[in-house]
C-alpha positions as CSV (number, residue, x, y, z in Angstrom):
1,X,-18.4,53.6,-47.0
2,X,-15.0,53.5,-48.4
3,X,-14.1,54.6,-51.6
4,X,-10.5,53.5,-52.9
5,X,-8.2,55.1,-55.4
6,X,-4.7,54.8,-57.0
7,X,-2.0,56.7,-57.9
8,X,1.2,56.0,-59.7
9,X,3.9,58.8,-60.3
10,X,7.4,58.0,-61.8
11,X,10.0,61.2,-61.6
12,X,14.0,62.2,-60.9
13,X,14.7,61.0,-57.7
14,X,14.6,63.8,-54.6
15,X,14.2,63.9,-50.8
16,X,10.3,64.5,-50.1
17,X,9.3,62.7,-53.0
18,X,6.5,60.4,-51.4
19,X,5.3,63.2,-49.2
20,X,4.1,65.3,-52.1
21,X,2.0,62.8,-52.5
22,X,0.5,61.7,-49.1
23,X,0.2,65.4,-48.0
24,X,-2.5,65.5,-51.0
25,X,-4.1,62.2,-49.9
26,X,-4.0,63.1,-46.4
27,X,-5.2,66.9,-46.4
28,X,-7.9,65.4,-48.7
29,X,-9.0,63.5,-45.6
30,X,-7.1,60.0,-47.2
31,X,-5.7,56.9,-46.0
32,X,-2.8,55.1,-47.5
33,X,-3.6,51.7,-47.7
34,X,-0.9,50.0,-49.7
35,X,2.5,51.7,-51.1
36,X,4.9,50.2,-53.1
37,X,8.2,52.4,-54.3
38,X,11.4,51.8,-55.5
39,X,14.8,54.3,-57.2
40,X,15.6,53.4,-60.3
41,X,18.6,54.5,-62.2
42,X,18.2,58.3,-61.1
43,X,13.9,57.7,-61.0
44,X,11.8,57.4,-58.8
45,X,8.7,55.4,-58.9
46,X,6.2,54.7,-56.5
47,X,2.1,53.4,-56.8
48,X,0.0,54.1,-53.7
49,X,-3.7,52.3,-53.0
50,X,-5.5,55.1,-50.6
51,X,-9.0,55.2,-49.2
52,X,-11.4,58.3,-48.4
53,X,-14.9,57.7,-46.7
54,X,-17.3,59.4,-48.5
55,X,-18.9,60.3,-51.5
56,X,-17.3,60.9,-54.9
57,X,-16.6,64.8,-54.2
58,X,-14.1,63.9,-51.6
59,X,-12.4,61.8,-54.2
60,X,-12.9,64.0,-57.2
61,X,-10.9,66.9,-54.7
62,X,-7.9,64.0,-53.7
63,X,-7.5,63.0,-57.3
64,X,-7.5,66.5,-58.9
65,X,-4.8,67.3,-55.9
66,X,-3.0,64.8,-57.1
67,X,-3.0,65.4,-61.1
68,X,-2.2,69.4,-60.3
69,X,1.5,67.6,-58.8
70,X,2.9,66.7,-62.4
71,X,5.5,68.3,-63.2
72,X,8.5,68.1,-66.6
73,X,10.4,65.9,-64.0
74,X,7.3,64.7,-62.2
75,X,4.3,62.2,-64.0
76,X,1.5,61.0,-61.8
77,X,-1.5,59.2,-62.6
78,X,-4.6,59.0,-60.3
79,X,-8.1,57.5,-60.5
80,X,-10.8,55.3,-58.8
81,X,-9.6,51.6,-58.0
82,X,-11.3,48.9,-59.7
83,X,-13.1,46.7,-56.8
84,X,-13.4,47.3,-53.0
85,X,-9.8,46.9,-52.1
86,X,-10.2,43.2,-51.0
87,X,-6.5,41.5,-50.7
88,X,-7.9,37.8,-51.5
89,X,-8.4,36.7,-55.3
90,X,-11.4,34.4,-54.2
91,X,-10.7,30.7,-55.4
92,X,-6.7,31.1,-55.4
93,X,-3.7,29.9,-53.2
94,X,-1.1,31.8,-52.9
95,X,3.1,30.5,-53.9
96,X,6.0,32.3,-54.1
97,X,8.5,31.5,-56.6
98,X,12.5,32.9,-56.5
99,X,14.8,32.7,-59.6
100,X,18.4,33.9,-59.3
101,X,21.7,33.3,-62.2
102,X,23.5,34.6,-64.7
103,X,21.7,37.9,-66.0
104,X,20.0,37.3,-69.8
105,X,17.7,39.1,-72.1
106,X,13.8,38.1,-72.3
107,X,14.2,36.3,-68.4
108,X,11.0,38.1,-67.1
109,X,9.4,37.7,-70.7
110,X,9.7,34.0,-70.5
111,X,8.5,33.5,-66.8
112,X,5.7,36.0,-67.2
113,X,4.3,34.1,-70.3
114,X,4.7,30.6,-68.7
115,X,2.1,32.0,-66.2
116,X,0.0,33.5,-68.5
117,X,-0.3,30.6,-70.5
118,X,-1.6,29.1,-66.8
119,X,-3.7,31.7,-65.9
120,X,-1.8,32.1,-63.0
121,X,-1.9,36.3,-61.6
122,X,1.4,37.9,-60.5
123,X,0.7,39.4,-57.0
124,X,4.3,41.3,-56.7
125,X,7.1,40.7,-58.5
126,X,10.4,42.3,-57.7
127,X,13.7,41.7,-60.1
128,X,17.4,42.9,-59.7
129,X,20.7,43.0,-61.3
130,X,23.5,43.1,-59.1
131,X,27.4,42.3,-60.1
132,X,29.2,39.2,-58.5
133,X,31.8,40.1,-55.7
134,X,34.4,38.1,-57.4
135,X,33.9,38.0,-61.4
136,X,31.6,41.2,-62.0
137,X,28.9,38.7,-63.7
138,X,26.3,40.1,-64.0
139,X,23.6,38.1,-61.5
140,X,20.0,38.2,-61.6
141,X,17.9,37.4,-58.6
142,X,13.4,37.3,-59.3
143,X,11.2,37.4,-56.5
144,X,7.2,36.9,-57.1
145,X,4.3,36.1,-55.0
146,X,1.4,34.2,-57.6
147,X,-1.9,33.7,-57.0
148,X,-3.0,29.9,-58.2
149,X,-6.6,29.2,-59.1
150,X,-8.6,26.2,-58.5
151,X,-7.8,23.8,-60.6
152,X,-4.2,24.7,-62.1
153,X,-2.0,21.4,-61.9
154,X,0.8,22.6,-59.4
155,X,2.6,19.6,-60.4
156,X,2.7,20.1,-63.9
157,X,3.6,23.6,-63.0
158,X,6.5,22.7,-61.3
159,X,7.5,21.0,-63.9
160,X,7.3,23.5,-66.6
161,X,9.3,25.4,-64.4
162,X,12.0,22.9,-64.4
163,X,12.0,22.9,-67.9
164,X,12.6,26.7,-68.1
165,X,15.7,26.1,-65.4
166,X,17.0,24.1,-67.5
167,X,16.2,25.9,-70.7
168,X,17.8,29.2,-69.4
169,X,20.4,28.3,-67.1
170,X,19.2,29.8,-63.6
171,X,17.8,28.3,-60.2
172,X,14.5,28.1,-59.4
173,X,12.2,28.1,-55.8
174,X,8.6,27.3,-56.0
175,X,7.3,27.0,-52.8
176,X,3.2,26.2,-52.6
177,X,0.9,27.0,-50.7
178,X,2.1,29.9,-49.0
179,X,-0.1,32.0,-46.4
180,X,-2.3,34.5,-47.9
């Protein structure tokens, strides 16, 4: 049976980052099933969903391997997954939402609250600052995949999305249902 786990680490970029870590995974008999990883500034960051077949020794070995990596420069964090490592939130369609304008302060807090307040879960979410070609504005462009449960109005949460557009100046894209 598989058993998954996840690791995060965060450090100063360098060439052979990842591979530190899926040489542990893999020598510990691992599979990666899910990465996501991004530079930052001069960082590094990077969250990895791997399974072992097994029992719990096999893990405990791939986790300590993992931990004995951190460094000054170098953080990681690494533990058993909650759940089996099913993609589907049972009960929930899927939307994707894009948000682009001029960059300001609390922009993620006020989208993120909005779908708290609807119970709505944030499957990915990926947001960048970039200067215009022209002016050197400073331009923000949001890109999330949500997960909707039963019986969230998507109508009245189109709506309230409106109202932030409005509110704060940028463009919005809600597109419902996507494909899971």
């Amino acid at each position: 049976m598989k058993q998954y786990y996840v690791t995060s680490a965060v450090g100063k970029d360098r060439p052979g980052f990842i591979n530190q870590i899926t040489r542990v995974i893999y020598a510990s008999g691992g599979n990666v099933e899910m990465q996501r990883a991004a530079r930052m500034a001069d960082e590094f960051a990077a969250i990895i969903l791997f399974s072992l077949e097994g029992s719990d020794p096999a893990g405990e070995s791939a986790l300590q391997g993992l931990l004995a990596l951190q460094s000054d420069d170098f953080k990681i964090t690494a533990r058993a997954a909650v759940g089996a490592g099913d993609a589907a939130i049972p009960g929930c369609s899927f939307a994707e939402v894009t948000a682009s304008g001029a960059d300001q302060p609390g922009i993620i807090d006020v989208v993120t609250h909005l779908l708290f307040k609807e119970n709505i879960n944030v499957e990915s979410m990926n947001y960048n600052v970039d200067s215009a070609p022209m002016t050197g504005q400073q331009l923000f462009r949001m890109e999330a995949r949500l997960a909707i449960p039963e019986g969230v109005d998507v109508e009245t949460l189109k709506e309230k999305l409106r109202e932030l557009e409005d509110q704060l100046n940028f463009d919005i894209l809600f597109t419902h249902p996507v494909c899971a």
